[in-house]
N, CA, C and O atoms as a CHARMM CRD file, in Angstrom:
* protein
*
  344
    1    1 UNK  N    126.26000  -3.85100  53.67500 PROA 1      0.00000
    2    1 UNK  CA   125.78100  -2.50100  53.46200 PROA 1      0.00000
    3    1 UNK  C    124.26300  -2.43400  53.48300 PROA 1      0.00000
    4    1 UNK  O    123.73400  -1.37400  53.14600 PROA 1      0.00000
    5    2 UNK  N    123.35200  -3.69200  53.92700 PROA 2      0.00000
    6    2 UNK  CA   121.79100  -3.37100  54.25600 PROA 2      0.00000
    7    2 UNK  C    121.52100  -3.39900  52.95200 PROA 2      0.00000
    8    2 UNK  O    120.83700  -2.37800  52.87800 PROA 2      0.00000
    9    3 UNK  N    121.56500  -3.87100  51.75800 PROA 3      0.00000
   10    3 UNK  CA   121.24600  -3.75800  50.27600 PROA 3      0.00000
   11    3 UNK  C    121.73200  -2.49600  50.01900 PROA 3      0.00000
   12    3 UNK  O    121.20100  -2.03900  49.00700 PROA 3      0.00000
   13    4 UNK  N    122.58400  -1.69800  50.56100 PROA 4      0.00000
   14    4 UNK  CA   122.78400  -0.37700  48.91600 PROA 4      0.00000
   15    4 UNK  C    123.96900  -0.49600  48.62200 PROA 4      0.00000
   16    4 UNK  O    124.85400   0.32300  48.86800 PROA 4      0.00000
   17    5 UNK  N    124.14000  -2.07900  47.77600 PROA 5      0.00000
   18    5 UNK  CA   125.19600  -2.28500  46.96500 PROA 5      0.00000
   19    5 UNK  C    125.52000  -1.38000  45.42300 PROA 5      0.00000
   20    5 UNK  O    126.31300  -1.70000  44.53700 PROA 5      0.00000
   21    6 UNK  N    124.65600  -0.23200  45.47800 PROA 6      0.00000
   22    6 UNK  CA   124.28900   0.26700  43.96800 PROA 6      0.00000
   23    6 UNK  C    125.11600   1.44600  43.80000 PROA 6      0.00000
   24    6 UNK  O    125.43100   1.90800  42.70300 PROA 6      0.00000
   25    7 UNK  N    125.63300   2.16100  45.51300 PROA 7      0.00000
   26    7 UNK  CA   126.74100   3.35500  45.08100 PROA 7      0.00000
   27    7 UNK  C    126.06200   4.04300  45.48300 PROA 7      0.00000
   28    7 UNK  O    125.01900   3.65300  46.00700 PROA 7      0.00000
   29    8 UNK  N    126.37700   5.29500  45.39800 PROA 8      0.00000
   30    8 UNK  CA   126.32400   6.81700  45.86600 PROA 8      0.00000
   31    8 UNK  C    126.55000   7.80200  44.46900 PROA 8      0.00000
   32    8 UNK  O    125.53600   8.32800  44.01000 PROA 8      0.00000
   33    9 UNK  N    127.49700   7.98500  43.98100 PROA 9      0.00000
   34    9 UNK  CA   127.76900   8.49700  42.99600 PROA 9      0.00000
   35    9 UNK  C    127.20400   8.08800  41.06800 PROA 9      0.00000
   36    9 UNK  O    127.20400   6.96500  40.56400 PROA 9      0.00000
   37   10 UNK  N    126.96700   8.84100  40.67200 PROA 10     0.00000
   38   10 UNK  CA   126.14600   8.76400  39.31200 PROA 10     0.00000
   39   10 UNK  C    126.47800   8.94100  38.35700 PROA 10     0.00000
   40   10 UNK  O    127.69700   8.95400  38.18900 PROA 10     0.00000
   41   11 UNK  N    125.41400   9.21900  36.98800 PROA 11     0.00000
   42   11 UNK  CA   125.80200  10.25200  36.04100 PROA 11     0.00000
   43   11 UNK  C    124.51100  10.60500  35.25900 PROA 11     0.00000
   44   11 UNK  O    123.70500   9.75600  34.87900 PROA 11     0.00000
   45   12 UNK  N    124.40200  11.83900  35.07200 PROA 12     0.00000
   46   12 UNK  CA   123.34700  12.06600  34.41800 PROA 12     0.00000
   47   12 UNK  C    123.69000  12.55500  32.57800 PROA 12     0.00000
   48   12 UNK  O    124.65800  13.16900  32.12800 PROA 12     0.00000
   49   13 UNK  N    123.02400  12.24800  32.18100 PROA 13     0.00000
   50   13 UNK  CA   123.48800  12.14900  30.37600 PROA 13     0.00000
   51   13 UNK  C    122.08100  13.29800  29.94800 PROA 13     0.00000
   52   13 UNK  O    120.98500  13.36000  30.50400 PROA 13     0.00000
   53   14 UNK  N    122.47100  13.91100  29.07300 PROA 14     0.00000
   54   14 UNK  CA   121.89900  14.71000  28.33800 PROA 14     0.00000
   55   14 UNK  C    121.47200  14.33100  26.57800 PROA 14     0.00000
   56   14 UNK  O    121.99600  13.39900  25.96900 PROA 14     0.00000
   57   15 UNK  N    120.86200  14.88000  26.22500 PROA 15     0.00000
   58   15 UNK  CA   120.38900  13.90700  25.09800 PROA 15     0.00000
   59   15 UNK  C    119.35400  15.13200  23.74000 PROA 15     0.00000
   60   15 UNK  O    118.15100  15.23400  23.98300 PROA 15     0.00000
   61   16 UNK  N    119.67400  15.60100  22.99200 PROA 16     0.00000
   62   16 UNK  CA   118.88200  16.23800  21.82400 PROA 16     0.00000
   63   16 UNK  C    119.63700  17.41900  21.09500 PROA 16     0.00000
   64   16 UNK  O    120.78000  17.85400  21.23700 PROA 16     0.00000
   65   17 UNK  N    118.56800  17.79200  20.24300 PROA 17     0.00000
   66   17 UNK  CA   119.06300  18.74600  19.33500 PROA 17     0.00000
   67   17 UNK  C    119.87500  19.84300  19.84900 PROA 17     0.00000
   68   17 UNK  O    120.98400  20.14100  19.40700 PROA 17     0.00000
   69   18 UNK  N    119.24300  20.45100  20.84200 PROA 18     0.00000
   70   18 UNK  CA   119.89500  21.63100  21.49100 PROA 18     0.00000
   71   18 UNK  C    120.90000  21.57600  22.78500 PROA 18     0.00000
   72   18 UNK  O    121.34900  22.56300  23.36700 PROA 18     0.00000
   73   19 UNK  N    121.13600  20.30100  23.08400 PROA 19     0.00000
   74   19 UNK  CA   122.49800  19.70900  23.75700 PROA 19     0.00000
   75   19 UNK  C    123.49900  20.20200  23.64800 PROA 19     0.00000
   76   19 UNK  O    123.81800  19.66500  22.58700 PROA 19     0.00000
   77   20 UNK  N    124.62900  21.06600  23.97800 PROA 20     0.00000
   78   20 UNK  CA   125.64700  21.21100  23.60500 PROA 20     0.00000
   79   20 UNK  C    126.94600  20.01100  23.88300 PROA 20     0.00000
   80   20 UNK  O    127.86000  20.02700  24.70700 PROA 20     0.00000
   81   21 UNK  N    126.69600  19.31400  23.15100 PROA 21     0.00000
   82   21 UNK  CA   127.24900  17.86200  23.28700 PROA 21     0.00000
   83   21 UNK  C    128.94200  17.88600  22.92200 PROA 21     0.00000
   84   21 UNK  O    129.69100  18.86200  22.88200 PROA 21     0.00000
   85   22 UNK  N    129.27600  16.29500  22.65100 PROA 22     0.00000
   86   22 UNK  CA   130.61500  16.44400  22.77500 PROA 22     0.00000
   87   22 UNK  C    131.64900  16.30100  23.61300 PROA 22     0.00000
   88   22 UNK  O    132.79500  15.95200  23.32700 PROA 22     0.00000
   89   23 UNK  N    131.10500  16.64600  24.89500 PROA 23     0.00000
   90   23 UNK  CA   131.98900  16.61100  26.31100 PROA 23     0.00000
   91   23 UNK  C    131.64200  16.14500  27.46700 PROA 23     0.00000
   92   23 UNK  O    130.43600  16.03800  27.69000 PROA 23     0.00000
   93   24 UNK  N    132.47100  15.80800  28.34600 PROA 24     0.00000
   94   24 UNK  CA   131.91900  15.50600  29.52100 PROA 24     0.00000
   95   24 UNK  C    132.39800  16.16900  30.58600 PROA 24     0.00000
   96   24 UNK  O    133.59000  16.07300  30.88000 PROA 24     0.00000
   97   25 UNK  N    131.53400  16.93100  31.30700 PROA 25     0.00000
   98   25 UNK  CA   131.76200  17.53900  32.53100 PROA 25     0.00000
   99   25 UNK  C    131.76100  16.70400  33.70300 PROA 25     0.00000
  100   25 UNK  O    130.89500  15.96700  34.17400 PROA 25     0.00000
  101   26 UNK  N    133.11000  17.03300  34.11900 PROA 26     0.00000
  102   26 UNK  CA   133.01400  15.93000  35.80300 PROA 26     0.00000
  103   26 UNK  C    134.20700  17.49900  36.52300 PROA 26     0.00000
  104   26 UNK  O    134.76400  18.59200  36.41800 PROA 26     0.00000
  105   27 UNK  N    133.88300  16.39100  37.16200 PROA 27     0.00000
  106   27 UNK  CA   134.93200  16.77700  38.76500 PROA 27     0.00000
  107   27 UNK  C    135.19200  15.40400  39.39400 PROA 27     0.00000
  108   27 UNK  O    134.61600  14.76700  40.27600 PROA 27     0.00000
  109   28 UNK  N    135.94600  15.24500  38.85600 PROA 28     0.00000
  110   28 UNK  CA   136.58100  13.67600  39.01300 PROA 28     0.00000
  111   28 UNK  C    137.36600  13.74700  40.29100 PROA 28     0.00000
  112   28 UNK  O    138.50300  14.21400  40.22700 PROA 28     0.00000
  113   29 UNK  N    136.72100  13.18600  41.87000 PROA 29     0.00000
  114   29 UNK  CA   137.14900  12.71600  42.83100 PROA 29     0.00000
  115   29 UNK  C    138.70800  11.43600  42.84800 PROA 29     0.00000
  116   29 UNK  O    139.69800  11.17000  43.53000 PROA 29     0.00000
  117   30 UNK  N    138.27800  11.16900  42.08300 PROA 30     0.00000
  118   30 UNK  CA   139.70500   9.79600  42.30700 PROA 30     0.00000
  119   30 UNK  C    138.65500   8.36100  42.91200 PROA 30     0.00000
  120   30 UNK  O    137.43500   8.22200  43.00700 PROA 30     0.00000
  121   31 UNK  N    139.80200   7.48300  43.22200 PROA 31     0.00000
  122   31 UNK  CA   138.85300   5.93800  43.50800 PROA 31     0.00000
  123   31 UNK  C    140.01600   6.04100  44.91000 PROA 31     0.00000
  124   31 UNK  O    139.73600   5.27600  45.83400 PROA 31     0.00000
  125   32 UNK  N    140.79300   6.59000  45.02900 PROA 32     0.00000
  126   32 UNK  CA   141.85800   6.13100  46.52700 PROA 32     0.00000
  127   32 UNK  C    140.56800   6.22300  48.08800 PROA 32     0.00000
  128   32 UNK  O    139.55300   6.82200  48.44200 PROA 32     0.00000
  129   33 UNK  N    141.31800   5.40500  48.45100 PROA 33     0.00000
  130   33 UNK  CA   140.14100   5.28900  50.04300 PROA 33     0.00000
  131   33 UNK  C    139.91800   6.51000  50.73800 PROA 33     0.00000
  132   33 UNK  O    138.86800   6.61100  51.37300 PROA 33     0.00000
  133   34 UNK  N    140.53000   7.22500  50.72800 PROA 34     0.00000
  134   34 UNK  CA   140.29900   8.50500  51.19000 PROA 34     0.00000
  135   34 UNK  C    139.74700   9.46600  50.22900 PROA 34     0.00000
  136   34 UNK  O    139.81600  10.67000  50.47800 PROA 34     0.00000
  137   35 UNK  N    139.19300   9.02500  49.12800 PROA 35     0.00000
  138   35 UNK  CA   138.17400  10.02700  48.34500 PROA 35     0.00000
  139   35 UNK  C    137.00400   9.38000  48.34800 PROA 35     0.00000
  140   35 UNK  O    136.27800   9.86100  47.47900 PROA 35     0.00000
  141   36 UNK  N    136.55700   8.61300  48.86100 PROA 36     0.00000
  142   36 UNK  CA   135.71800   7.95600  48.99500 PROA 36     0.00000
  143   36 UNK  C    134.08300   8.21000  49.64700 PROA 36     0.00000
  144   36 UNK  O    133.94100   8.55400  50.82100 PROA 36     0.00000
  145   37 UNK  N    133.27500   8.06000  49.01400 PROA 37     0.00000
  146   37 UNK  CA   131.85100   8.35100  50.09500 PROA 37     0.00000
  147   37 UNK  C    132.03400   7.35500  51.16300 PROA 37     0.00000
  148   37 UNK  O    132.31200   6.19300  50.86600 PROA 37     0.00000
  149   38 UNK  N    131.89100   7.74300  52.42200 PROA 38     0.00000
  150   38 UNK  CA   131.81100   6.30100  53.31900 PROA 38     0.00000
  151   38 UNK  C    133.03300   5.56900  52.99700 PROA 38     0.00000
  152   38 UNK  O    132.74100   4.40300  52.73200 PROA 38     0.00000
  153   39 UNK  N    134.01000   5.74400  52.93400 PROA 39     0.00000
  154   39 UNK  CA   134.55800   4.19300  52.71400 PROA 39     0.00000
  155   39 UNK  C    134.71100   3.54400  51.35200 PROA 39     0.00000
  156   39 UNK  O    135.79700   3.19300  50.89100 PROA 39     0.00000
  157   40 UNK  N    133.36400   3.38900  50.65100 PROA 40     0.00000
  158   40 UNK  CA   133.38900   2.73800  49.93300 PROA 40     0.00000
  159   40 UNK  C    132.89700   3.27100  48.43500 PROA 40     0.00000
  160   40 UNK  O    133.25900   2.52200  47.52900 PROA 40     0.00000
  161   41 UNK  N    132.08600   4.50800  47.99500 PROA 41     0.00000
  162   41 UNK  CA   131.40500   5.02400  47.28500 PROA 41     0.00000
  163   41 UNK  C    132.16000   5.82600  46.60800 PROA 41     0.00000
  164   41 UNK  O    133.08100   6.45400  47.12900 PROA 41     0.00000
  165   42 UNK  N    131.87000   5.89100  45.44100 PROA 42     0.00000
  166   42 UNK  CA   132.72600   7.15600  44.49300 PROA 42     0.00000
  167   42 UNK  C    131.49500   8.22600  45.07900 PROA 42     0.00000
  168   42 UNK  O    130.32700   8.13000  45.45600 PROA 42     0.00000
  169   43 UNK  N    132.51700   9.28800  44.90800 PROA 43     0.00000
  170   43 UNK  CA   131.87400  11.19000  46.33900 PROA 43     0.00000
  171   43 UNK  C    131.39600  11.71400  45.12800 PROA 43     0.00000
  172   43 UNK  O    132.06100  11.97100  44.12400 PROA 43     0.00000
  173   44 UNK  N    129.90700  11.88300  45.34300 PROA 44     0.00000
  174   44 UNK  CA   129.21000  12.71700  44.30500 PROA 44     0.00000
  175   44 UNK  C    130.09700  13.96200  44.89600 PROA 44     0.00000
  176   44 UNK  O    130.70100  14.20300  45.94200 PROA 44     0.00000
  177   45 UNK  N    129.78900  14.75800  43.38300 PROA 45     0.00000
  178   45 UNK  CA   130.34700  16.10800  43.48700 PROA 45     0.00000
  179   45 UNK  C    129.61700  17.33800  42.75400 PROA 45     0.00000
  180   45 UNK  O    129.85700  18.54500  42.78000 PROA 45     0.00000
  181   46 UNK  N    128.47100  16.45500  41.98000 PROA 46     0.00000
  182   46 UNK  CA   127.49300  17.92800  41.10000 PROA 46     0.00000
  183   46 UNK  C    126.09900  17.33900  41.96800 PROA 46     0.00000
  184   46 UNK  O    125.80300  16.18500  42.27700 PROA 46     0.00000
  185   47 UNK  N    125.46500  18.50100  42.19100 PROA 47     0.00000
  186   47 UNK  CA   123.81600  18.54200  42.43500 PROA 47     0.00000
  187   47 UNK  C    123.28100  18.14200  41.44100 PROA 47     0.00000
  188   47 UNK  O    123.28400  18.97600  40.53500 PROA 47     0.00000
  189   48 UNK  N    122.51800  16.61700  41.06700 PROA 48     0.00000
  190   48 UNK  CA   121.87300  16.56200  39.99400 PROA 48     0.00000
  191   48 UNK  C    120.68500  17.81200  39.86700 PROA 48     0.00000
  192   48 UNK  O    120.26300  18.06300  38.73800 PROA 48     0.00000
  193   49 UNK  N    120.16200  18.58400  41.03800 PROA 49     0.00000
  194   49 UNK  CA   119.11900  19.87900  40.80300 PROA 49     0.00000
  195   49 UNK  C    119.89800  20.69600  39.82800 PROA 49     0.00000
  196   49 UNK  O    119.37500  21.15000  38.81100 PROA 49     0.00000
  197   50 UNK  N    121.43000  20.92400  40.20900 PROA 50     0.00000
  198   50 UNK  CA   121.86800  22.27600  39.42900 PROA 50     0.00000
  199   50 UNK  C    121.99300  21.75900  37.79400 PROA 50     0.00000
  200   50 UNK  O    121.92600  22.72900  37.03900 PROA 50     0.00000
  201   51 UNK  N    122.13300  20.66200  37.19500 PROA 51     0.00000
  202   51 UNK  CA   122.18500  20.00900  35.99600 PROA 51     0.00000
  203   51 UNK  C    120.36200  20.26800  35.48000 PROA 51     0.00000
  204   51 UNK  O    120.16700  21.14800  34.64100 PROA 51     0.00000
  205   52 UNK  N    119.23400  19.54200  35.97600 PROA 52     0.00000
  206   52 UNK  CA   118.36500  19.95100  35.64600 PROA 52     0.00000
  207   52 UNK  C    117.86200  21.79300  35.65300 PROA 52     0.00000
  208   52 UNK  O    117.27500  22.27200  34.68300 PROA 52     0.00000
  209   53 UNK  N    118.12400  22.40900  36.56900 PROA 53     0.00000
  210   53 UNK  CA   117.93200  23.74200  36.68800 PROA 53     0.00000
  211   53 UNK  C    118.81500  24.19500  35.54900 PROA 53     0.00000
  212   53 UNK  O    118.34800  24.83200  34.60500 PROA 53     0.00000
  213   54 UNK  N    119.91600  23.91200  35.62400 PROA 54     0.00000
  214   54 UNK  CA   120.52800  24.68500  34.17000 PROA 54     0.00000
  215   54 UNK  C    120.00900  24.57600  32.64700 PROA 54     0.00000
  216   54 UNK  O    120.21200  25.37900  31.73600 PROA 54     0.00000
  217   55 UNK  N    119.36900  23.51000  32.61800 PROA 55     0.00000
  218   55 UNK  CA   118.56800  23.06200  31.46000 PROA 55     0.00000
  219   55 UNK  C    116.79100  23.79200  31.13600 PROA 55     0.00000
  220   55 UNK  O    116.18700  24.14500  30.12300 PROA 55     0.00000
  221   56 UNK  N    116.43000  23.73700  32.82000 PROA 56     0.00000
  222   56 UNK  CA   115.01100  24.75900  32.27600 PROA 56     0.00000
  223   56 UNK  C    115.27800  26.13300  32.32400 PROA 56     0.00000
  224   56 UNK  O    114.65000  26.74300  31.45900 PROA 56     0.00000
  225   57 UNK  N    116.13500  26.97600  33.17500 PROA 57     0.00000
  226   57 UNK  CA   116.38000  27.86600  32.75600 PROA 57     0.00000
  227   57 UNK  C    117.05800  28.59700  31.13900 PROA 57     0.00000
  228   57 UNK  O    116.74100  29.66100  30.60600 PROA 57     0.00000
  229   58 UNK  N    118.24100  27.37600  30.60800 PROA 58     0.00000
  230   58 UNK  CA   118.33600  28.22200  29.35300 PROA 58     0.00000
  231   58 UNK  C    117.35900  27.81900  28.28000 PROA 58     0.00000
  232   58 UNK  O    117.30900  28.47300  27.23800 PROA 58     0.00000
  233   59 UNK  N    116.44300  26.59500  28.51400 PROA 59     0.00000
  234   59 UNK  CA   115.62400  26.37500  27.68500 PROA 59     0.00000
  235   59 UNK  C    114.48500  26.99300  27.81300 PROA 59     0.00000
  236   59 UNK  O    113.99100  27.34200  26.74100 PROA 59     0.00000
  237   60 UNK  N    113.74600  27.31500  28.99600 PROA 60     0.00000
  238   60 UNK  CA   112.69400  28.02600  29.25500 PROA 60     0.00000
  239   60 UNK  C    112.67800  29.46100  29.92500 PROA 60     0.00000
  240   60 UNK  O    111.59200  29.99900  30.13900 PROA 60     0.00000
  241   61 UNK  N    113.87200  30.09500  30.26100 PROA 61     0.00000
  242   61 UNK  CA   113.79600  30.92000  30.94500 PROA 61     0.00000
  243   61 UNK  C    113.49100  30.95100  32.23300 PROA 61     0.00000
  244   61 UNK  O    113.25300  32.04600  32.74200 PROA 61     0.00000
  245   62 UNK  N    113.45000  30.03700  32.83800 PROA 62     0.00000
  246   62 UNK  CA   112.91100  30.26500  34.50900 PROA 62     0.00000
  247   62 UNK  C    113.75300  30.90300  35.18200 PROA 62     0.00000
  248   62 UNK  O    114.94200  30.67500  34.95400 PROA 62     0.00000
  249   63 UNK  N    113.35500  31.96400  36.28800 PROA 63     0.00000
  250   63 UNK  CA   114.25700  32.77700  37.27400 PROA 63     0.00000
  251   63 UNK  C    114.83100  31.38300  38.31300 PROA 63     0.00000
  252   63 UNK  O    114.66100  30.25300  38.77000 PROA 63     0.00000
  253   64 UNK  N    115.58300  32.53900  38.19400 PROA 64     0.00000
  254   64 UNK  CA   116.82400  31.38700  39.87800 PROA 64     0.00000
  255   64 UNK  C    115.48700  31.45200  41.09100 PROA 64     0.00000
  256   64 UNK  O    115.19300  30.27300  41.28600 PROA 64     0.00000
  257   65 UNK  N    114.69800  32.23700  41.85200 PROA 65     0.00000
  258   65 UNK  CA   113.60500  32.38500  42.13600 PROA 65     0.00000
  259   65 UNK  C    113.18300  31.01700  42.23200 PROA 65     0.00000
  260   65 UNK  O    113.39500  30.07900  43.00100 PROA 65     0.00000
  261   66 UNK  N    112.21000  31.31300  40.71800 PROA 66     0.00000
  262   66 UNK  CA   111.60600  29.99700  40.92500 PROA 66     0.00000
  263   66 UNK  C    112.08400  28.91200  40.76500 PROA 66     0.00000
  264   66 UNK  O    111.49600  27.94100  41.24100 PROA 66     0.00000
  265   67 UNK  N    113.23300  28.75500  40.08400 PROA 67     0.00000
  266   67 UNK  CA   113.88200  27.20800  40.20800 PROA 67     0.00000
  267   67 UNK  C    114.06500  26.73600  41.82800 PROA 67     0.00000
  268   67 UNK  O    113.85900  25.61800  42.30000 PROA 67     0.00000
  269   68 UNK  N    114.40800  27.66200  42.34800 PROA 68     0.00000
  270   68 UNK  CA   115.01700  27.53200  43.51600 PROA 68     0.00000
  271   68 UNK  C    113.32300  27.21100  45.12700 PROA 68     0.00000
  272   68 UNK  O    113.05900  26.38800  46.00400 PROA 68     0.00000
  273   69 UNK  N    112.70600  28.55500  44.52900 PROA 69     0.00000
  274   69 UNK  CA   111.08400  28.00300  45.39300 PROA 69     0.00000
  275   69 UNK  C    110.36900  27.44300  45.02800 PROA 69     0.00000
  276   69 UNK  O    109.52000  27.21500  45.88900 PROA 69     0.00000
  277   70 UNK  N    110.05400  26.77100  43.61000 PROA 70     0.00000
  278   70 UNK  CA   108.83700  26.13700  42.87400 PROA 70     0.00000
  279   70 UNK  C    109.44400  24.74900  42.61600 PROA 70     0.00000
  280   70 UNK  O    109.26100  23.74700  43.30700 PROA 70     0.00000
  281   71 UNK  N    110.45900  24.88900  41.11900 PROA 71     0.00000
  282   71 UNK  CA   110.60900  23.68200  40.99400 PROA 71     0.00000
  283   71 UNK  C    110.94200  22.46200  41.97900 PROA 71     0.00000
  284   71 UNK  O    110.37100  21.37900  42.10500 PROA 71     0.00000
  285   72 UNK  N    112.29400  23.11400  42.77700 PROA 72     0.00000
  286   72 UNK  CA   113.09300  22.25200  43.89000 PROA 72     0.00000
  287   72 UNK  C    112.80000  23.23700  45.56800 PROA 72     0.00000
  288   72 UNK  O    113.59800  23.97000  46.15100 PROA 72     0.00000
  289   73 UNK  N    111.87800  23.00100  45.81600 PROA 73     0.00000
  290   73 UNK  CA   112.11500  24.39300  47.05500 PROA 73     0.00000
  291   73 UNK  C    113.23600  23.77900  48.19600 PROA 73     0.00000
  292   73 UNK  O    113.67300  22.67600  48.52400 PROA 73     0.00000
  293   74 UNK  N    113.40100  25.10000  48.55400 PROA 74     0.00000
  294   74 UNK  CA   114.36300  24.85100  49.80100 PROA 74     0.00000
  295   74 UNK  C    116.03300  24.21800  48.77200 PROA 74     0.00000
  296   74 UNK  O    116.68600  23.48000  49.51000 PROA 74     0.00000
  297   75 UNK  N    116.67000  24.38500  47.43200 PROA 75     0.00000
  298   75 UNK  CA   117.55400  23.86700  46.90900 PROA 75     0.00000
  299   75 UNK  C    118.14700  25.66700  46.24900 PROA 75     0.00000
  300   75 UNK  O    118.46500  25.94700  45.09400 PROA 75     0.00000
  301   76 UNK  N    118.11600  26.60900  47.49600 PROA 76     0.00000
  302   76 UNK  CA   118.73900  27.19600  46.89300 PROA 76     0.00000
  303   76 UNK  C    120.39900  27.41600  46.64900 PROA 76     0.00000
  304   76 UNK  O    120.86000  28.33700  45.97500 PROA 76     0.00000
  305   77 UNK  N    120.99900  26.64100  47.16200 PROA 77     0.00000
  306   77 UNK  CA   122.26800  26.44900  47.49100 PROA 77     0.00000
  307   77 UNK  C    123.00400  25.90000  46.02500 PROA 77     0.00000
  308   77 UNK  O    124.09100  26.18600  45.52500 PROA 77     0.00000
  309   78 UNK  N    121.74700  24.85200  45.51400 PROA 78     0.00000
  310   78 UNK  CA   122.34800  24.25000  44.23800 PROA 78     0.00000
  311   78 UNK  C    121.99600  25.20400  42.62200 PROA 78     0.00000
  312   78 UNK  O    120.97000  25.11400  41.94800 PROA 78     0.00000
  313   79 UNK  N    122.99000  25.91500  42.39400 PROA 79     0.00000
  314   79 UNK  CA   123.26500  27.06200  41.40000 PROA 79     0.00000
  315   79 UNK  C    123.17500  26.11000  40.27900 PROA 79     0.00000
  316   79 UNK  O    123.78900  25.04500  40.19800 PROA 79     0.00000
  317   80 UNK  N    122.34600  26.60200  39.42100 PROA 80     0.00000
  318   80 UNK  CA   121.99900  26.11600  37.67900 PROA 80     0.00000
  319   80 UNK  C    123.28700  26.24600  36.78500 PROA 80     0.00000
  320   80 UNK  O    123.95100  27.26100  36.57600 PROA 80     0.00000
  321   81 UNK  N    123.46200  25.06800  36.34500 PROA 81     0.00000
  322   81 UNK  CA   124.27800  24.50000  35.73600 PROA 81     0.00000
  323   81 UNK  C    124.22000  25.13800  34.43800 PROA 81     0.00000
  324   81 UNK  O    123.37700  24.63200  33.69700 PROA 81     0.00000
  325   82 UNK  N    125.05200  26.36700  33.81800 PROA 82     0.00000
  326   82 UNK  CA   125.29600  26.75700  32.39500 PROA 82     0.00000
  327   82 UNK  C    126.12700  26.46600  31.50500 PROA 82     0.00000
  328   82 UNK  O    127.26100  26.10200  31.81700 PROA 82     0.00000
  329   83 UNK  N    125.65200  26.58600  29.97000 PROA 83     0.00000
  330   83 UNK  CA   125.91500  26.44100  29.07100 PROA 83     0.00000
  331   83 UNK  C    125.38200  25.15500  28.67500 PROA 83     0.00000
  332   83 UNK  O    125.74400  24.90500  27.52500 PROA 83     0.00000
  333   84 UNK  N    124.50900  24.04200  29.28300 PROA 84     0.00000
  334   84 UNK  CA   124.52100  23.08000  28.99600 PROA 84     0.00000
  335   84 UNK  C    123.32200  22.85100  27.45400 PROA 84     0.00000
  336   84 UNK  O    123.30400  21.82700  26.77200 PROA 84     0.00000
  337   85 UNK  N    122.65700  23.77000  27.27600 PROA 85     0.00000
  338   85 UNK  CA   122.03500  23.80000  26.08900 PROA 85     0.00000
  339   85 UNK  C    121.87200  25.58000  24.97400 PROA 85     0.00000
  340   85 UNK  O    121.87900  26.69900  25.48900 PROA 85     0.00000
  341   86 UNK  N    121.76500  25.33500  23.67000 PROA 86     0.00000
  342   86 UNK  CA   121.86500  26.05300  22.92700 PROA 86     0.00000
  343   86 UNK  C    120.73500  27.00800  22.73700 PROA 86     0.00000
  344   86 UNK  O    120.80300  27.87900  21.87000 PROA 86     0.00000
């Protein structure tokens, strides 16, 4: 695989006071060969942008706007991830 023995697929963890913790959100692909990235990769399935965007928007208020032209431009496709903080 040219060194990217490390995967395709992730996880991003959340962490503090205003976390709405407790759970874990997936969209759990499966491990069978035909769910596979390539062949071989567990198939991302969340935009890590829409996980961060959901977090400055309910924490800071930012418009879909600017999440979408400032923070990440050109990521307007990936919709901010809600409820993830209090």
């Amino acid at each position: 695989t040219d060194g990217t023995d490390h995967g395709t697929g992730t996880i991003a963890l959340l962490a503090g006071g205003a976390v709405k913790g407790g759970r874990v959100i997936s969209d759990w692909p499966g491990l069978k060969l035909a769910n596979l990235h390539e062949g071989r990769d567990l198939r991302p399935t969340t935009d890590l942008r829409s996980v961060i965007k959901g977090v400055l928007q309910d924490q800071f208020g930012l418009s879909d706007r600017v999440l979408a032209e400032t923070v990440f431009p050109d990521s307007a496709a990936a919709r901010p991830m809600k409820g993830l903080v209090v």
